[in-house]
DSSP file (Angstrom, degrees, kcal/mol; ACC not computed):
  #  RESIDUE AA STRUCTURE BP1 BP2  ACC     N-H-->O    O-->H-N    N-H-->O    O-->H-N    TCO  KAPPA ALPHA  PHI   PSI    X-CA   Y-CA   Z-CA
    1    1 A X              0   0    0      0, 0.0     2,-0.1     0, 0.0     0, 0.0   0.000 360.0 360.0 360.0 122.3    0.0    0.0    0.0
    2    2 A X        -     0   0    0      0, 0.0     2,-0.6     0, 0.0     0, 0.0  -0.448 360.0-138.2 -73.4 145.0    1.3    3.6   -1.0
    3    3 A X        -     0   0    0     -2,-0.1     0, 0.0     1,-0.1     0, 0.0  -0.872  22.5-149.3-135.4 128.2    0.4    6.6    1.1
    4    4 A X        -     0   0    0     -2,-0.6    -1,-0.1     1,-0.0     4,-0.0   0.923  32.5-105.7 -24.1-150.4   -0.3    9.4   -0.7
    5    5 A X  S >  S+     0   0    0      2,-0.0     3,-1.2     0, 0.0     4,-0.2   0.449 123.6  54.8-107.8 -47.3   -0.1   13.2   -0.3
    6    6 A X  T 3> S+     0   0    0      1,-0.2     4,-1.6     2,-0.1     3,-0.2   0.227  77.6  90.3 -67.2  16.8   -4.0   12.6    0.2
    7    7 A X  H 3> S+     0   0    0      2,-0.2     4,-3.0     1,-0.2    -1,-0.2   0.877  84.3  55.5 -56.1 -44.5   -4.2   10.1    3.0
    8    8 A X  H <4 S+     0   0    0     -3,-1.2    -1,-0.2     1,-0.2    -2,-0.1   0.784 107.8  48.7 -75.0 -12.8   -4.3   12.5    5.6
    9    9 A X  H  4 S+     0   0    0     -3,-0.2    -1,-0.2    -4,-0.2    -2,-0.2   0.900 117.7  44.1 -69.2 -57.4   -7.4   14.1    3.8
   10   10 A X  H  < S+     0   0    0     -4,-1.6    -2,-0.2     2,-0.0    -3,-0.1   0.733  89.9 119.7 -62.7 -36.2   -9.1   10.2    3.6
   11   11 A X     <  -     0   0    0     -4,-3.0     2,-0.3    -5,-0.1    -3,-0.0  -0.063  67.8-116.0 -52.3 170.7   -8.2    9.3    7.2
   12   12 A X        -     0   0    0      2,-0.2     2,-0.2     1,-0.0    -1,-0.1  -0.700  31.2-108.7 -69.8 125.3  -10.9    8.5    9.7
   13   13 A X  S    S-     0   0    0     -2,-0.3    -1,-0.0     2,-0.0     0, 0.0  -0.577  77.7 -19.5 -41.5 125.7  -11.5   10.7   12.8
   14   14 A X  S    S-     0   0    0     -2,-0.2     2,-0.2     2,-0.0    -2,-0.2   0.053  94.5 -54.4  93.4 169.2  -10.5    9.4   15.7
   15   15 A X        -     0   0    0      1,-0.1    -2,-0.0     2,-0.0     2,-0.0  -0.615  63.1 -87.5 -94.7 177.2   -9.8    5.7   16.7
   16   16 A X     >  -     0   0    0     -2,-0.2     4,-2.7     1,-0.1     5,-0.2  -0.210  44.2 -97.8 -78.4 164.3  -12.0    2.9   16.3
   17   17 A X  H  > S+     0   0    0      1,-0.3     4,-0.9     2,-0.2    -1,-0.1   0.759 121.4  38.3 -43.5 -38.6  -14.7    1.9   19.1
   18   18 A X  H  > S+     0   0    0      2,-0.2     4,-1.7     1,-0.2     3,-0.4   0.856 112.3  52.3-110.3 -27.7  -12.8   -0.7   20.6
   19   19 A X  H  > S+     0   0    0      1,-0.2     4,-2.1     2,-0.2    -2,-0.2   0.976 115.8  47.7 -58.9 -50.1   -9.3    0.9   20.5
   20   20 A X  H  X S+     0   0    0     -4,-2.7     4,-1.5     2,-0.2     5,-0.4   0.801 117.2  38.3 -82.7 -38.3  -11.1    4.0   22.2
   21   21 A X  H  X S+     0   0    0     -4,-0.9     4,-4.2    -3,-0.4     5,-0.5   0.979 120.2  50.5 -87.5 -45.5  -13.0    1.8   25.0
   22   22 A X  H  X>S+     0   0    0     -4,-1.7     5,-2.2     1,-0.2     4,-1.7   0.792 116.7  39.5 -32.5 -56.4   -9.8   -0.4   25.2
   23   23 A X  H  <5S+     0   0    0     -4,-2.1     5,-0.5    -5,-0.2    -1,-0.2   0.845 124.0  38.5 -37.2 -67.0   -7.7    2.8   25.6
   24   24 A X  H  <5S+     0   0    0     -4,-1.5    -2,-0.2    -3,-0.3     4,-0.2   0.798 132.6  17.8 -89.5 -51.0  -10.1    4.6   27.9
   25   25 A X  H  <5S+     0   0    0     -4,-4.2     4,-0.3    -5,-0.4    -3,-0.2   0.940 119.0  38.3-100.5 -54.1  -11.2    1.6   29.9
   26   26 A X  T  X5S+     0   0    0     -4,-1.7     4,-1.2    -5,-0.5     5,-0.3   0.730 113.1  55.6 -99.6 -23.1   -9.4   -1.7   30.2
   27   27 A X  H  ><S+     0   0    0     -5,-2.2     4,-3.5     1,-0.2     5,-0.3   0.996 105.8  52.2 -63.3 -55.5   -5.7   -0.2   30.2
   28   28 A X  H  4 S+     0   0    0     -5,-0.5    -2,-0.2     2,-0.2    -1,-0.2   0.498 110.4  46.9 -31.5 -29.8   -6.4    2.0   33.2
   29   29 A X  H  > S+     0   0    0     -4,-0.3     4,-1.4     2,-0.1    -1,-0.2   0.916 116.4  43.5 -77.6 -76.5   -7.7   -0.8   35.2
   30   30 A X  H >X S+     0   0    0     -4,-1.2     4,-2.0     1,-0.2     3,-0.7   0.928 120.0  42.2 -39.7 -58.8   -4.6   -3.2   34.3
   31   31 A X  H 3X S+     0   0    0     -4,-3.5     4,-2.9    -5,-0.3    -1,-0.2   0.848 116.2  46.2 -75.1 -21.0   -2.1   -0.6   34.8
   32   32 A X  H 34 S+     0   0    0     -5,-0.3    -1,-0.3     2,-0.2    -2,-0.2   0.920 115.3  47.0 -73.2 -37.9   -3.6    0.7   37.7
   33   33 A X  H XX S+     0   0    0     -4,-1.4     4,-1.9    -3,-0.7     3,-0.7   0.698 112.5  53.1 -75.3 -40.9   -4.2   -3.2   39.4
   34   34 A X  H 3X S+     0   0    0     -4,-2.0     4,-2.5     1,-0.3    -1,-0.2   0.917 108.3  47.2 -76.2 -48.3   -0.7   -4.0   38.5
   35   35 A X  H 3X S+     0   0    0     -4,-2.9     4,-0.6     1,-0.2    -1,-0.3   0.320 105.9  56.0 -76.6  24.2    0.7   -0.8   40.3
   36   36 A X  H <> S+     0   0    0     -3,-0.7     4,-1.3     2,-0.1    -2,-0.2   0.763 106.0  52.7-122.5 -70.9   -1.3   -1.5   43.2
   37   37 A X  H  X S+     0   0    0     -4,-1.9     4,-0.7     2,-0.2    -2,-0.2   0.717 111.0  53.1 -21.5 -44.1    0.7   -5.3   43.0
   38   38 A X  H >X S+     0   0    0     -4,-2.5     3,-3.2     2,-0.2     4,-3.1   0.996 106.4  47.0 -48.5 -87.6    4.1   -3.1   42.9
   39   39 A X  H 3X S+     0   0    0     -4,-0.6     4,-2.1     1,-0.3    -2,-0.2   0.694 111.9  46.1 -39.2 -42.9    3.6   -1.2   45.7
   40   40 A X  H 3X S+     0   0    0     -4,-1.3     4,-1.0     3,-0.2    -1,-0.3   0.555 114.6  54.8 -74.8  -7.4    2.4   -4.2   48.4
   41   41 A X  H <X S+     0   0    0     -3,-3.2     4,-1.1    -4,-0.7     5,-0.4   0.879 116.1  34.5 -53.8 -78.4    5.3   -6.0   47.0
   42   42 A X  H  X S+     0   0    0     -4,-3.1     4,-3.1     1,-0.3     5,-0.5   0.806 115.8  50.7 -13.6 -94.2    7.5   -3.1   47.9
   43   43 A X  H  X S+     0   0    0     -4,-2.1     4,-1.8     2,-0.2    -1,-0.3   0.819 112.9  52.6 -13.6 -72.3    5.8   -2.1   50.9
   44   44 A X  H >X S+     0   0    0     -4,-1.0     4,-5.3     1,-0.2     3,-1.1   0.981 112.6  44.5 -51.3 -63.7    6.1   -6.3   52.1
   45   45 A X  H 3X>S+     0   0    0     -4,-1.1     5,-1.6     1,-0.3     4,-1.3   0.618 102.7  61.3-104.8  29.7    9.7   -6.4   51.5
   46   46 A X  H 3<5S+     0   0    0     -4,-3.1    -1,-0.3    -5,-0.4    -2,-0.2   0.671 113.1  39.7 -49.8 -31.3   10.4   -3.4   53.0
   47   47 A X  H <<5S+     0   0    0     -4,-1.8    -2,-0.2    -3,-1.1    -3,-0.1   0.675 116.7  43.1-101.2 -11.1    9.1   -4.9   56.0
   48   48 A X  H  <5S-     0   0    0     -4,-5.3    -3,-0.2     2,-0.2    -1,-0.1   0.792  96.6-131.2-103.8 -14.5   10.3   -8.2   56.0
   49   49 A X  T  <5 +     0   0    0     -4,-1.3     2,-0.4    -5,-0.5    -4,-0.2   0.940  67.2 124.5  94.3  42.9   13.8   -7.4   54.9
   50   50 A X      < -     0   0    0     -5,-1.6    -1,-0.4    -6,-0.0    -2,-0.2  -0.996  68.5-102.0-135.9 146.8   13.6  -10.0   52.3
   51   51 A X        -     0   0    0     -2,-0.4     4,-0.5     1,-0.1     3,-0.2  -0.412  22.0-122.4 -51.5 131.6   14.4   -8.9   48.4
   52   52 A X  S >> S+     0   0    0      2,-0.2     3,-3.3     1,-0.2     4,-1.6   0.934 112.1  58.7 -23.6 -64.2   11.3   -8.4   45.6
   53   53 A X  H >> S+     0   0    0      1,-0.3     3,-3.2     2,-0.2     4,-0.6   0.783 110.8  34.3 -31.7 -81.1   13.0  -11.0   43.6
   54   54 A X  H 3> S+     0   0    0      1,-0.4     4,-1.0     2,-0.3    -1,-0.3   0.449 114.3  54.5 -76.4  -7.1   12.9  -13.7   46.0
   55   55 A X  H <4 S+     0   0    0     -3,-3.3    -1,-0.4    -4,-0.5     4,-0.3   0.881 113.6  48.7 -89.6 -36.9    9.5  -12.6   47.5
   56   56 A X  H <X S+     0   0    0     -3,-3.2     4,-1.5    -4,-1.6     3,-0.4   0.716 116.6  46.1 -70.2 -42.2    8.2  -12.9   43.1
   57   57 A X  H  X S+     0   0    0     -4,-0.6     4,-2.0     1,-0.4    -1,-0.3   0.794 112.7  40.7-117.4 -23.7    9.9  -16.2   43.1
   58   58 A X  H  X S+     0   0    0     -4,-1.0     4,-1.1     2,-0.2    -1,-0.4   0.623 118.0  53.4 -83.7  -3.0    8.6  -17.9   46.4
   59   59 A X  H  > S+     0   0    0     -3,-0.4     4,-2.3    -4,-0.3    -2,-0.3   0.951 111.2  48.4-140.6 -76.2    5.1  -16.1   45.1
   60   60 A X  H  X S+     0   0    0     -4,-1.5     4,-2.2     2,-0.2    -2,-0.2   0.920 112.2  46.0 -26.1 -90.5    5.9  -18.1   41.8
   61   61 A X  H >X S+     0   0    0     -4,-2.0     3,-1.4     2,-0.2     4,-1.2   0.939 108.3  56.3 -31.1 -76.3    6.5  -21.5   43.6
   62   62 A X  H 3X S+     0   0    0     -4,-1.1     4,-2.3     1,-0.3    -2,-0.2   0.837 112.1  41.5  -7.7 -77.8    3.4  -21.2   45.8
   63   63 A X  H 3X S+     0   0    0     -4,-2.3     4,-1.2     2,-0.2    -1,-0.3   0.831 111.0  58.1 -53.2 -35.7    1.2  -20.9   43.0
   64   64 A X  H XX S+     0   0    0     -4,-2.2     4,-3.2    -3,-1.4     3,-1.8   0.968 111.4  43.2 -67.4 -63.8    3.1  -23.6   40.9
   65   65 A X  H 3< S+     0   0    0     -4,-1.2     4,-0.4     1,-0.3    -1,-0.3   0.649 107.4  51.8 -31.1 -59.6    2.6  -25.9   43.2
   66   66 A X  H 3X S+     0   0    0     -4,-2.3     4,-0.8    -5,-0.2    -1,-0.3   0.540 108.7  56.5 -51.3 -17.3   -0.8  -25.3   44.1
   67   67 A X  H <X S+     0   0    0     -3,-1.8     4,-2.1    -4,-1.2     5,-0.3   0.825 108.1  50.1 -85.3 -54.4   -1.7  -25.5   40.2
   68   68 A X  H  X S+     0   0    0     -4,-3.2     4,-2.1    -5,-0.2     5,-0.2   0.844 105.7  53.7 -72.4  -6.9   -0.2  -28.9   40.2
   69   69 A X  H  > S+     0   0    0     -4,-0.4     4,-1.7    -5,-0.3     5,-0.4   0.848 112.4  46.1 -83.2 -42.7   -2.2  -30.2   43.5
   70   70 A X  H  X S+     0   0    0     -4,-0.8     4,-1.3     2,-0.2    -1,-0.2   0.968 113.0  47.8 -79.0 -28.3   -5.5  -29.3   41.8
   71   71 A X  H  X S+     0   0    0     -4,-2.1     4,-2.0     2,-0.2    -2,-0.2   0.958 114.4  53.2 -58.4 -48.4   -4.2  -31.0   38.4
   72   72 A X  H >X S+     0   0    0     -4,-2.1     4,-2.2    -5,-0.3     3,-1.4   0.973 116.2  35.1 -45.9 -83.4   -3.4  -33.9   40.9
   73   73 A X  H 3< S+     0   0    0     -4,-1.7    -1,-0.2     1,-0.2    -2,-0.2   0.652 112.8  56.7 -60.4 -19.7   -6.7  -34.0   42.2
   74   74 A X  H 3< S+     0   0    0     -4,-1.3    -1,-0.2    -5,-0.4    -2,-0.2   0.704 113.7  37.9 -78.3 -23.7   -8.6  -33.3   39.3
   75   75 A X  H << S+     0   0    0     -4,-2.0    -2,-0.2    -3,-1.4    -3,-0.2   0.872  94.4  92.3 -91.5 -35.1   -7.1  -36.3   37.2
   76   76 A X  S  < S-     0   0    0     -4,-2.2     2,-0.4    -5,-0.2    -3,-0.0   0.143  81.2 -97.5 -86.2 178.7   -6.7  -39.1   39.7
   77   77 A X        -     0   0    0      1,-0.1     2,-1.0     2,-0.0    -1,-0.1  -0.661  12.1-140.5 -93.2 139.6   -9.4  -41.7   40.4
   78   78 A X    >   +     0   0    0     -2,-0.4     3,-2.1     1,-0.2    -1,-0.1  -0.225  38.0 159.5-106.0  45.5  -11.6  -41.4   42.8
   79   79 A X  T 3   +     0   0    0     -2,-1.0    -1,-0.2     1,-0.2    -2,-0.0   0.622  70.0  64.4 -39.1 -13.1  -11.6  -45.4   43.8
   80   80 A X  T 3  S+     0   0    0     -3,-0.1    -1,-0.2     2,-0.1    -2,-0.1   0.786  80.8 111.0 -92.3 -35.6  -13.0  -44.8   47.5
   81   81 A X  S <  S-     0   0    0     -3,-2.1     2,-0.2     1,-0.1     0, 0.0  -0.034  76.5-108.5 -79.8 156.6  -16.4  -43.4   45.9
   82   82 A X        -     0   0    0      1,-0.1     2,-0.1     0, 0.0    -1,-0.1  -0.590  32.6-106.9 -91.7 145.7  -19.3  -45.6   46.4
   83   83 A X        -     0   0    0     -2,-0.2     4,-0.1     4,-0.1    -1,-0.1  -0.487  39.0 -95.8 -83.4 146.4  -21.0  -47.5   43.5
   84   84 A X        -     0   0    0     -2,-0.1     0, 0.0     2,-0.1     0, 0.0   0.686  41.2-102.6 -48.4-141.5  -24.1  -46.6   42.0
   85   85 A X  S    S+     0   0    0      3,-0.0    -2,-0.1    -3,-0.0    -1,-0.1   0.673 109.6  47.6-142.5 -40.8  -27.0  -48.3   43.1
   86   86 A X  S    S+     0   0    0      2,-0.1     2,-0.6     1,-0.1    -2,-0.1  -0.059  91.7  86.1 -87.1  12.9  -27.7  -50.8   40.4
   87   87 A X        -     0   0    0     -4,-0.1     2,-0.3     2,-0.0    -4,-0.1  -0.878  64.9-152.1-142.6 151.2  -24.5  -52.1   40.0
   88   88 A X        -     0   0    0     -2,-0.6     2,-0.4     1,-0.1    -2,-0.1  -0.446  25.5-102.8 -94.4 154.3  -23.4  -54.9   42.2
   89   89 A X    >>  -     0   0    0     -2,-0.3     3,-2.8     1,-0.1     4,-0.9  -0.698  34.1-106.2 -77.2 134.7  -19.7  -55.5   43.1
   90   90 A X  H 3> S+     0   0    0     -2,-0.4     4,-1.7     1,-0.3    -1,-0.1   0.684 119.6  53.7 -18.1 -68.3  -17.6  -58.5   41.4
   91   91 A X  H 3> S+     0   0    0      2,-0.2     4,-0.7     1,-0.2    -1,-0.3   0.559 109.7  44.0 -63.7 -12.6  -17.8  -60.7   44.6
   92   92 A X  H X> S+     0   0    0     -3,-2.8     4,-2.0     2,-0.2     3,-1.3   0.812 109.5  63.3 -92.7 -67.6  -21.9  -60.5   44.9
   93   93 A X  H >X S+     0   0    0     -4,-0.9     4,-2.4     1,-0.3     3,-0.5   0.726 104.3  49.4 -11.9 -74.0  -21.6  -61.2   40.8
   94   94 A X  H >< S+     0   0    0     -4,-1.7     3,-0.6     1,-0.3    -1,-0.3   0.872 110.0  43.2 -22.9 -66.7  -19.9  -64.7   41.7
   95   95 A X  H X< S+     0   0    0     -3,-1.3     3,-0.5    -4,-0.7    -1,-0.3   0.733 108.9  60.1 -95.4  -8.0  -22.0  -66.1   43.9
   96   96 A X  H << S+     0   0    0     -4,-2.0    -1,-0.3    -3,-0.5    -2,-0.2   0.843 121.1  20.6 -25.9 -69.1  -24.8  -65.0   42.0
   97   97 A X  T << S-     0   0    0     -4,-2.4    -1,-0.2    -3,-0.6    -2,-0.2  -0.508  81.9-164.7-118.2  57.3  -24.0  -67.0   38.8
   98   98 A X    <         0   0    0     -3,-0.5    -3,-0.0     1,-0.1    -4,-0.0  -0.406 360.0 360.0 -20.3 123.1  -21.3  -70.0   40.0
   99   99 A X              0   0    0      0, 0.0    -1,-0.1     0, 0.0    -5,-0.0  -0.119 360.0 360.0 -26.2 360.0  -19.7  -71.4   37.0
């Protein structure tokens, strides 16, 4: 695409709807939520004496960890849970039908 002498004559007013609510709304929020994160980071290890880094990375661990305990518990098999109501266990099965 070429631009012209007359592009700036063709442009559009303004930005578009959602670059303007994005802009106006959901940056302001973020940036604002994040520097609110900063500061109680600070603010902690000022007071515990222990470095941001190392406060980010036990912060890091914590979560990792916990993410894998709920993967853990969300995949394994829940063998203790009690069987439906209509089906009978292997050993009733047996004596049921002897062979």
């Amino acid at each position: 695409m070429l631009v012209d002498r007359d592009y700036m004559l063709k442009k559009p007013s303004g930005p578009s709807a959602p670059k303007l609510f994005l802009d106006t709304q959901v940056v302001p929020v973020v940036v604002n939520a994040l520097g609110g994160g900063e500061v109680a980071l600070h603010r902690v290890s000022a007071r515990t004496g222990v470095r941001p880094a190392v406060l980010l990375a036990g912060l890091a661990g914590v979560l990792a960890y916990a993410m894998v305990q709920i993967w853990i518990a969300a995949t394994e098999d829940d063998d203790d849970a009690p069987l439906p109501a209509d089906t009978a266990p292997p050993e009733a099965l047996a004596e049921a039908h002897p062979s």
